[in-house]
N, CA, C and O atoms as CSV, one atom per row, in Angstrom:
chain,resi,resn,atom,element,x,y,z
A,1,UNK,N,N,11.118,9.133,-12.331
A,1,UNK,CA,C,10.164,8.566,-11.384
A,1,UNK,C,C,9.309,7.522,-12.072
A,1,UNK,O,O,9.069,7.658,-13.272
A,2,UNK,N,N,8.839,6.502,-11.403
A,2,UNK,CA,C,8.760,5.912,-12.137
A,2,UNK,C,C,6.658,5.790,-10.687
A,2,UNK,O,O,6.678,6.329,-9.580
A,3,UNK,N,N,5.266,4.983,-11.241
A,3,UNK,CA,C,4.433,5.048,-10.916
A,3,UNK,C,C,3.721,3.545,-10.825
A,3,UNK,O,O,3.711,2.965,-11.910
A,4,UNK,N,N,3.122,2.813,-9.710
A,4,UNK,CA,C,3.166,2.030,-9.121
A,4,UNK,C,C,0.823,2.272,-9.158
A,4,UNK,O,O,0.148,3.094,-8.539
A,5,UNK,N,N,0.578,1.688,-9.672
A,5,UNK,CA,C,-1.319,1.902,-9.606
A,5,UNK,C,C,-1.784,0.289,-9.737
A,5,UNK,O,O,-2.001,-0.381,-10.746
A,6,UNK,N,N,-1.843,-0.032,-8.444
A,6,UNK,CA,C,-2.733,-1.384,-8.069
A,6,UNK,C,C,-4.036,-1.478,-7.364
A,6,UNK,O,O,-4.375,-0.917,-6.322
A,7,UNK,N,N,-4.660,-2.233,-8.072
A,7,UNK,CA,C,-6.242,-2.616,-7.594
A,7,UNK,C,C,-6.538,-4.025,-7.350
A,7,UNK,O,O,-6.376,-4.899,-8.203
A,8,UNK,N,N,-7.074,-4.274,-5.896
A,8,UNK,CA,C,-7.108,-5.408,-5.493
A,8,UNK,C,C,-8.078,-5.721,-4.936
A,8,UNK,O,O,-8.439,-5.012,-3.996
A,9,UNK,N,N,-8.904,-6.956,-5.320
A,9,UNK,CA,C,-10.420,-6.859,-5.047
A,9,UNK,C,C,-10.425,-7.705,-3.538
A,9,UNK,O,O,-9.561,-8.540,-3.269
A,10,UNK,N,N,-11.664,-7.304,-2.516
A,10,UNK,CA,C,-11.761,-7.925,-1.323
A,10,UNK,C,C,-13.215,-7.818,-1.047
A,10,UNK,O,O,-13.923,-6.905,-1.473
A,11,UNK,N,N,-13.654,-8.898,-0.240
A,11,UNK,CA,C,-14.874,-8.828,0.281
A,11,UNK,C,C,-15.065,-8.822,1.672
A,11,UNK,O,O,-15.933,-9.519,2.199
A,12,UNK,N,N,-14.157,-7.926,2.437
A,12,UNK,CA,C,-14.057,-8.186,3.995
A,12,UNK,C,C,-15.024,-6.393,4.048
A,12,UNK,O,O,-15.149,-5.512,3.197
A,13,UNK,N,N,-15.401,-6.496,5.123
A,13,UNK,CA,C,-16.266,-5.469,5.626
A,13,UNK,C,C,-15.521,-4.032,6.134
A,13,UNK,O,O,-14.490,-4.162,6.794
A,14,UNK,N,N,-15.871,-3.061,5.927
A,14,UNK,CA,C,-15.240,-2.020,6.022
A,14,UNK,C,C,-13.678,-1.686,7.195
A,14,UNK,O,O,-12.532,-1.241,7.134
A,15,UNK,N,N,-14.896,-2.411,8.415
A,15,UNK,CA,C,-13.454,-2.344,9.377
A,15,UNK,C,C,-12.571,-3.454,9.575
A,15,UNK,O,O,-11.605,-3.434,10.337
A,16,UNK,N,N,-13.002,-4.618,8.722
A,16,UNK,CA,C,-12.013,-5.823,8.914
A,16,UNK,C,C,-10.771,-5.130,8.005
A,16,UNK,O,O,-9.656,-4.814,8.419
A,17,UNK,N,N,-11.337,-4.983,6.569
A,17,UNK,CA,C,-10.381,-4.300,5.462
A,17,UNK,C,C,-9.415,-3.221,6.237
A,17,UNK,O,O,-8.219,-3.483,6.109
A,18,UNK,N,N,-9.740,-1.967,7.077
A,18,UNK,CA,C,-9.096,-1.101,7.667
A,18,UNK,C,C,-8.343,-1.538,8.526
A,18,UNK,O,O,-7.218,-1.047,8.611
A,19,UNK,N,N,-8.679,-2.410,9.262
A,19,UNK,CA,C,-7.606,-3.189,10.307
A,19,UNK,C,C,-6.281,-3.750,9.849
A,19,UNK,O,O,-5.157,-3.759,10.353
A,20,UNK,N,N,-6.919,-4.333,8.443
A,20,UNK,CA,C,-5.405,-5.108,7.516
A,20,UNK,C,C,-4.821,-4.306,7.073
A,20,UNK,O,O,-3.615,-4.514,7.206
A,21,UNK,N,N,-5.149,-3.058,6.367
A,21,UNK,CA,C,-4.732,-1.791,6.066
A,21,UNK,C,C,-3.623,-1.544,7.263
A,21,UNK,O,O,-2.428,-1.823,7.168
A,22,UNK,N,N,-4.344,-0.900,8.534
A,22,UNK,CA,C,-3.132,-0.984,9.319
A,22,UNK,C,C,-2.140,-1.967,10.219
A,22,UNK,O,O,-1.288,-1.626,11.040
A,23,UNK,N,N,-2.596,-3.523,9.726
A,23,UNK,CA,C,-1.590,-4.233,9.606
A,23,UNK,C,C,-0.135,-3.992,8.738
A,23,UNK,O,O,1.007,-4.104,9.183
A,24,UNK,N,N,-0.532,-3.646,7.428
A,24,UNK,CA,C,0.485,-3.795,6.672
A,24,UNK,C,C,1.389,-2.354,6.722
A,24,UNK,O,O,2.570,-2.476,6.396
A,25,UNK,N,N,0.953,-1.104,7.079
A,25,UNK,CA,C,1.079,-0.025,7.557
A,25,UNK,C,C,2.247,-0.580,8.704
A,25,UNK,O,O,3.445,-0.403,8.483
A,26,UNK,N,N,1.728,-1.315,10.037
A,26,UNK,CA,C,2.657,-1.532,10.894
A,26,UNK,C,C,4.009,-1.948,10.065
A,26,UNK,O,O,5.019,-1.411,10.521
A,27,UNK,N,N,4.173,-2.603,9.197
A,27,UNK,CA,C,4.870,-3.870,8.638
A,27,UNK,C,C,5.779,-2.681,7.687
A,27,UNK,O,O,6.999,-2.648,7.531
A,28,UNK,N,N,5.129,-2.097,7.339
A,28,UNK,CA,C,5.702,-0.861,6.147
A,28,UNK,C,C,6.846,0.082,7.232
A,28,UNK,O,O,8.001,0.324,6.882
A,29,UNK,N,N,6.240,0.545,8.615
A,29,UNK,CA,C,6.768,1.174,9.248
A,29,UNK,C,C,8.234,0.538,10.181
A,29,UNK,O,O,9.269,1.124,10.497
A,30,UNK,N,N,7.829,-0.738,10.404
A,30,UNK,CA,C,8.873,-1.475,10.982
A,30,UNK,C,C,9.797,-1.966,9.913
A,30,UNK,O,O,10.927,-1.783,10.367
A,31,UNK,N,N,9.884,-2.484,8.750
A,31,UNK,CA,C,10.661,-2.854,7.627
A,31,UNK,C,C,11.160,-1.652,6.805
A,31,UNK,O,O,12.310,-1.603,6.369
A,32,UNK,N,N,10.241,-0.683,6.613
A,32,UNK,CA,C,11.298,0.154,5.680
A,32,UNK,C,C,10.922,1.620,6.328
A,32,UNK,O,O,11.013,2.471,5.443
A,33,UNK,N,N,10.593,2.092,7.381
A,33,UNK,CA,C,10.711,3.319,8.241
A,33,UNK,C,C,9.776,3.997,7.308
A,33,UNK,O,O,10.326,4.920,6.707
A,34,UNK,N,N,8.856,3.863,7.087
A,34,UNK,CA,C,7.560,4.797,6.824
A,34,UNK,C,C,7.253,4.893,7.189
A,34,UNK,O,O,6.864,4.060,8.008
A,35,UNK,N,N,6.752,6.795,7.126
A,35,UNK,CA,C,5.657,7.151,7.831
A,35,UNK,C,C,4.060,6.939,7.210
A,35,UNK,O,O,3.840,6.941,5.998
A,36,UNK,N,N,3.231,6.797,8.014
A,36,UNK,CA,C,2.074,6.536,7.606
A,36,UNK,C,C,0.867,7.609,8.350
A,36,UNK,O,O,1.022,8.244,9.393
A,37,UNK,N,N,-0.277,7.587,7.522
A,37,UNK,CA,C,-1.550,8.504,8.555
A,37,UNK,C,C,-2.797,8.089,7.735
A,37,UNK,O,O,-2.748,7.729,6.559
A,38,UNK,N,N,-3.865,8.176,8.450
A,38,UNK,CA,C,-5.134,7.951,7.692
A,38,UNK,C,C,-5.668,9.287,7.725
A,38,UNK,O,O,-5.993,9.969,8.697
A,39,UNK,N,N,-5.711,9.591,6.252
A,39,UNK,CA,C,-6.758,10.616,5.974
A,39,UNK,C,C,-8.130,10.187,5.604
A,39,UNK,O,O,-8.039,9.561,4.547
A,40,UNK,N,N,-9.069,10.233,5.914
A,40,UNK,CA,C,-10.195,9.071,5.665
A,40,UNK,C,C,-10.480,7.968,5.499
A,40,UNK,O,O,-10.721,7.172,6.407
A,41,UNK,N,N,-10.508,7.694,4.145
A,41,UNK,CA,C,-10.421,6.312,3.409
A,41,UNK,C,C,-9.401,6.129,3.217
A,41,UNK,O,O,-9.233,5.066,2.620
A,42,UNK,N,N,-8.102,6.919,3.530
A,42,UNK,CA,C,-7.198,6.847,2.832
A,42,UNK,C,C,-6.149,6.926,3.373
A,42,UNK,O,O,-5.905,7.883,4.109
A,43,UNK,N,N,-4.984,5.637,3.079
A,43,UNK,CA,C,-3.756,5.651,4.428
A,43,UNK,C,C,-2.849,5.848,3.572
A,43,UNK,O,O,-2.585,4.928,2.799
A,44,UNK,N,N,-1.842,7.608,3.448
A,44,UNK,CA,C,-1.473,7.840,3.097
A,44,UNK,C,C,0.097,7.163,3.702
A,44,UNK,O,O,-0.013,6.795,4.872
A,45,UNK,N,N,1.713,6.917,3.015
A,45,UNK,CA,C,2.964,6.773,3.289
A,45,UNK,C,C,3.855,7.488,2.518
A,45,UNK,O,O,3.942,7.840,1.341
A,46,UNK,N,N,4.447,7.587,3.469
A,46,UNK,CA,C,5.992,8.680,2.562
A,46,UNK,C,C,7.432,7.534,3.291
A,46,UNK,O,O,7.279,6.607,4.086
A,47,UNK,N,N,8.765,8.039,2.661
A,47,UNK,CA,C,9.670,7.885,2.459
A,47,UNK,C,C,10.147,8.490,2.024
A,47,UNK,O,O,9.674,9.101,1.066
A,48,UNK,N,N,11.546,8.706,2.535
A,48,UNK,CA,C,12.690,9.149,1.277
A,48,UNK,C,C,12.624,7.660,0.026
A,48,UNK,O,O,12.975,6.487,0.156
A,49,UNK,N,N,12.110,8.295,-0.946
A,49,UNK,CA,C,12.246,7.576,-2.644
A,49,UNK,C,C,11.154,7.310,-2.841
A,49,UNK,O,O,11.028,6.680,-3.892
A,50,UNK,N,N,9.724,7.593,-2.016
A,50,UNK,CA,C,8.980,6.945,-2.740
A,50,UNK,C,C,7.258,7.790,-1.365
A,50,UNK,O,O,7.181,8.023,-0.158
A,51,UNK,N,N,6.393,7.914,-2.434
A,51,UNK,CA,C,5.698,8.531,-1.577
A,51,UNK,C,C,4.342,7.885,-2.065
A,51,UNK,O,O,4.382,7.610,-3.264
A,52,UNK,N,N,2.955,7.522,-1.334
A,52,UNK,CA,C,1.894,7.091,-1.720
A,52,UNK,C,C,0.770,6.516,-0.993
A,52,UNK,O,O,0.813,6.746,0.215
A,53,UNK,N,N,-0.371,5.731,-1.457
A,53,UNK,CA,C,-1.335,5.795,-0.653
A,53,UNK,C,C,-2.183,4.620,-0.396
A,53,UNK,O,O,-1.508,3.657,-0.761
A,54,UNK,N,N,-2.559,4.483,-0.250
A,54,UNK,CA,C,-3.710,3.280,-0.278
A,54,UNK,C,C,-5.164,3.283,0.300
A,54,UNK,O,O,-5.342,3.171,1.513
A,55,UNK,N,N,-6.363,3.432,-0.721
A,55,UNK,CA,C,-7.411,3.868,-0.902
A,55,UNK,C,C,-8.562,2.633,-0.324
A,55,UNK,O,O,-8.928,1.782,-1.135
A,56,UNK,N,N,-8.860,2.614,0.478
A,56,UNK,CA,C,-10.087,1.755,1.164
A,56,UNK,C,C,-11.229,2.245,-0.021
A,56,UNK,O,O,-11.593,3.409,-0.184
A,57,UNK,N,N,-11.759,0.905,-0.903
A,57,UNK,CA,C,-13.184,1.250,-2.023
A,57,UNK,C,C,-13.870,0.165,-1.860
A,57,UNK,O,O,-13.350,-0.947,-1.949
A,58,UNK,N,N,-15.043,0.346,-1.617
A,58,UNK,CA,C,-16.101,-0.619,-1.636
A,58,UNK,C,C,-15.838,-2.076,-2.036
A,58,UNK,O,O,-16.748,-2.412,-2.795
A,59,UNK,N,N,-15.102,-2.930,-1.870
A,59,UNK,CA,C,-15.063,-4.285,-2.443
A,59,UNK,C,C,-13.385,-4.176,-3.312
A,59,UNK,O,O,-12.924,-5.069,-4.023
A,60,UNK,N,N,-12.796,-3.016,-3.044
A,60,UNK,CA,C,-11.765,-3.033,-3.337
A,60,UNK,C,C,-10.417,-2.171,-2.493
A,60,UNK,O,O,-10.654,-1.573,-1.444
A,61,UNK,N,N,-9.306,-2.193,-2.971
A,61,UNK,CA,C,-8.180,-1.840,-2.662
A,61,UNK,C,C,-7.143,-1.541,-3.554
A,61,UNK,O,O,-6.430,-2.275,-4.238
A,62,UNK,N,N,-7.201,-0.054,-3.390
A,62,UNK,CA,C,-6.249,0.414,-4.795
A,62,UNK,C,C,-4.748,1.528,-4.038
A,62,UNK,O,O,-4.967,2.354,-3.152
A,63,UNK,N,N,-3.816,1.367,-4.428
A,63,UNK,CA,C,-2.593,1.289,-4.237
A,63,UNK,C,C,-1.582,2.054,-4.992
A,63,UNK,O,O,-1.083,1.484,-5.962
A,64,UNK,N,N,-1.124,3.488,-4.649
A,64,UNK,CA,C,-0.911,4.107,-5.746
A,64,UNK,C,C,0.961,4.376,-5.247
A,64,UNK,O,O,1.336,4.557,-4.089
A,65,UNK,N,N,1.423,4.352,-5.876
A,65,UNK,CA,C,2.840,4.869,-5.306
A,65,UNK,C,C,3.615,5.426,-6.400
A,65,UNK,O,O,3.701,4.972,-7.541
A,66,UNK,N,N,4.377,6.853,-5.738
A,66,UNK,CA,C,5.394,7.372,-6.986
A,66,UNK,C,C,6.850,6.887,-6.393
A,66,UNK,O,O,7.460,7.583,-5.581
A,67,UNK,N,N,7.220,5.953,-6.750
A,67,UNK,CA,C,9.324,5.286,-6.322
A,67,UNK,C,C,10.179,6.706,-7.249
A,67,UNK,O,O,9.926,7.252,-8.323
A,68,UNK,N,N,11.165,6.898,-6.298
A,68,UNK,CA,C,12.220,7.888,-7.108
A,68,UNK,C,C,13.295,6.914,-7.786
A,68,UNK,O,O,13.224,5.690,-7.675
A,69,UNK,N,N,14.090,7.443,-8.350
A,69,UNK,CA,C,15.047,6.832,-9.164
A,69,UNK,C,C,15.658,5.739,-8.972
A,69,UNK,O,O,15.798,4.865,-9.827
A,70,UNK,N,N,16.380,5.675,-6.982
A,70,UNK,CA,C,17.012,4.707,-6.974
A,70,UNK,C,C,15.829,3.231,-7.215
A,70,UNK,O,O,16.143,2.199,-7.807
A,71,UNK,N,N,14.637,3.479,-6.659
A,71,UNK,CA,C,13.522,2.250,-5.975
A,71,UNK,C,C,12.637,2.487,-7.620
A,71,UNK,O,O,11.437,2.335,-7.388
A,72,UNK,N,N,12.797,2.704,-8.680
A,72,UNK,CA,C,12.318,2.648,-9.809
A,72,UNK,C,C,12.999,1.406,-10.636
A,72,UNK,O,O,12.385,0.745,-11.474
A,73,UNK,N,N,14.232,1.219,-10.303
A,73,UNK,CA,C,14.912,0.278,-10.677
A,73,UNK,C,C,14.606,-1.436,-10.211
A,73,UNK,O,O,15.070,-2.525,-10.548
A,74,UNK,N,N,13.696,-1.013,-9.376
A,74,UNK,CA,C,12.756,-2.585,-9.109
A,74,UNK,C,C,11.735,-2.385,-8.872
A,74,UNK,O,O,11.288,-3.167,-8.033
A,75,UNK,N,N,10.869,-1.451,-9.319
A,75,UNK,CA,C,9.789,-0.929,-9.992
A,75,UNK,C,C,8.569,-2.648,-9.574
A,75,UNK,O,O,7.554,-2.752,-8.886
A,76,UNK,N,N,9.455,-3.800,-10.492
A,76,UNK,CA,C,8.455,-4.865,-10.280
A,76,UNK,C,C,8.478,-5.779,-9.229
A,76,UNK,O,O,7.589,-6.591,-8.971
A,77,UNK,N,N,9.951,-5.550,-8.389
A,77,UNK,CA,C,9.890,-6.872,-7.130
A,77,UNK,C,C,9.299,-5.975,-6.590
A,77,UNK,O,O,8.672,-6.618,-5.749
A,78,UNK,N,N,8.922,-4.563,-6.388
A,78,UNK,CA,C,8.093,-4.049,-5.372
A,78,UNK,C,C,6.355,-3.787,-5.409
A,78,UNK,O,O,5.576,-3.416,-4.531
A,79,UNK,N,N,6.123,-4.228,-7.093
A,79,UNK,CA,C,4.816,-4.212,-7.203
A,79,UNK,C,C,4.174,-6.077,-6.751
A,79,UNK,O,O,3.023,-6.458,-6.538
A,80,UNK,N,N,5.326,-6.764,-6.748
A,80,UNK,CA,C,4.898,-8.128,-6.728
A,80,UNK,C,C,4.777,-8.293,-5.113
A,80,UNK,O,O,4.160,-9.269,-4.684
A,81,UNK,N,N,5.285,-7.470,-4.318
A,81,UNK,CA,C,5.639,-7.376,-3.366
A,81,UNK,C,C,4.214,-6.964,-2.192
A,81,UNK,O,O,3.896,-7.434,-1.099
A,82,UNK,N,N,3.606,-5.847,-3.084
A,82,UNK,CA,C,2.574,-5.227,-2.874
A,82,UNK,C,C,1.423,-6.004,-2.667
A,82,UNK,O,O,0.618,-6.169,-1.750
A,83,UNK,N,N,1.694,-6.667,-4.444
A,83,UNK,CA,C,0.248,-7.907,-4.064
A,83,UNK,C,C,0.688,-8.853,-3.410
A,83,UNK,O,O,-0.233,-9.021,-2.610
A,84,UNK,N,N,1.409,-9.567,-3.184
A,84,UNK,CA,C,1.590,-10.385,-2.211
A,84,UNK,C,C,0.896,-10.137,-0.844
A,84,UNK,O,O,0.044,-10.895,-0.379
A,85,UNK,N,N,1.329,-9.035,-0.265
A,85,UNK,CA,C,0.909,-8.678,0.526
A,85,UNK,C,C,-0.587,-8.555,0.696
A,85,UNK,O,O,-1.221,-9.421,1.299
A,86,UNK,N,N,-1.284,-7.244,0.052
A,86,UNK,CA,C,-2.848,-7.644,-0.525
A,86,UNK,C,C,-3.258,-9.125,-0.594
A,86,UNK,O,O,-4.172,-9.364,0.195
A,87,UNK,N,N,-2.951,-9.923,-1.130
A,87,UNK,CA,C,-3.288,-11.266,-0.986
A,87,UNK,C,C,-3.325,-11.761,0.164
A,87,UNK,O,O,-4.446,-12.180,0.450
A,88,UNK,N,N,-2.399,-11.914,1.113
A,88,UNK,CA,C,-2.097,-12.362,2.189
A,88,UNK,C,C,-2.967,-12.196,3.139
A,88,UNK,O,O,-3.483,-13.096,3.801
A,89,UNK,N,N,-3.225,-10.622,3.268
A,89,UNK,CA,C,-3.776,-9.892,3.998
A,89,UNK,C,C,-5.406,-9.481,3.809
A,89,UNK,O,O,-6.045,-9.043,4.766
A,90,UNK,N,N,-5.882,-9.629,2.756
A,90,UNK,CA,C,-7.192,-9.006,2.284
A,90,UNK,C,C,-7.721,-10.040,1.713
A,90,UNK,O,O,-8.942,-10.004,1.560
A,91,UNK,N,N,-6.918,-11.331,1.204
A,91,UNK,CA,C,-7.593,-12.758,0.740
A,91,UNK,C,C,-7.610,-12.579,-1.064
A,91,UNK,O,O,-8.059,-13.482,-1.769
């Protein structure tokens, strides 16, 4: 297994940030069939290969994911992938 820990700084306001959150959530669910849920601050996703979360923090956005074996093997087009996204989405 391989472990995926990104932090991404933003200055959008609690519910603008949560809204993009479940923008990319939609995008996660329609492209690669994840499930998703908000446990607080926190919008948890699973998959078969890969399970994880993404943490709403004060001026930031942190991004944790465990990939199984097969999705460890691009370990980095999927972390580049991540921020891209964060960028896009959170500025």
């Amino acid at each position: 297994m391989s472990t995926i820990d990104i932090r991404h700084a933003h200055s959008l306001p609690a519910d603008k940030a949560r809204a993009a959150i479940d923008e990319v959530a939609r995008k996660l669910q329609e492209r690669f069939e994840m499930n998703s849920r908000w446990d607080g601050e926190i919008l948890r996703f699973s998959r078969s290969g890969v399970e994880g979360a993404i943490e709403l923090l004060p001026s930031q956005v942190r991004v944790t994911a465990e990939l199984g074996f097969l999705l460890s093997a691009m370990k980095g087009m999927v972390e580049s992938e991540i921020q891209r996204v964060l960028a896009d989405k959170l500025g």
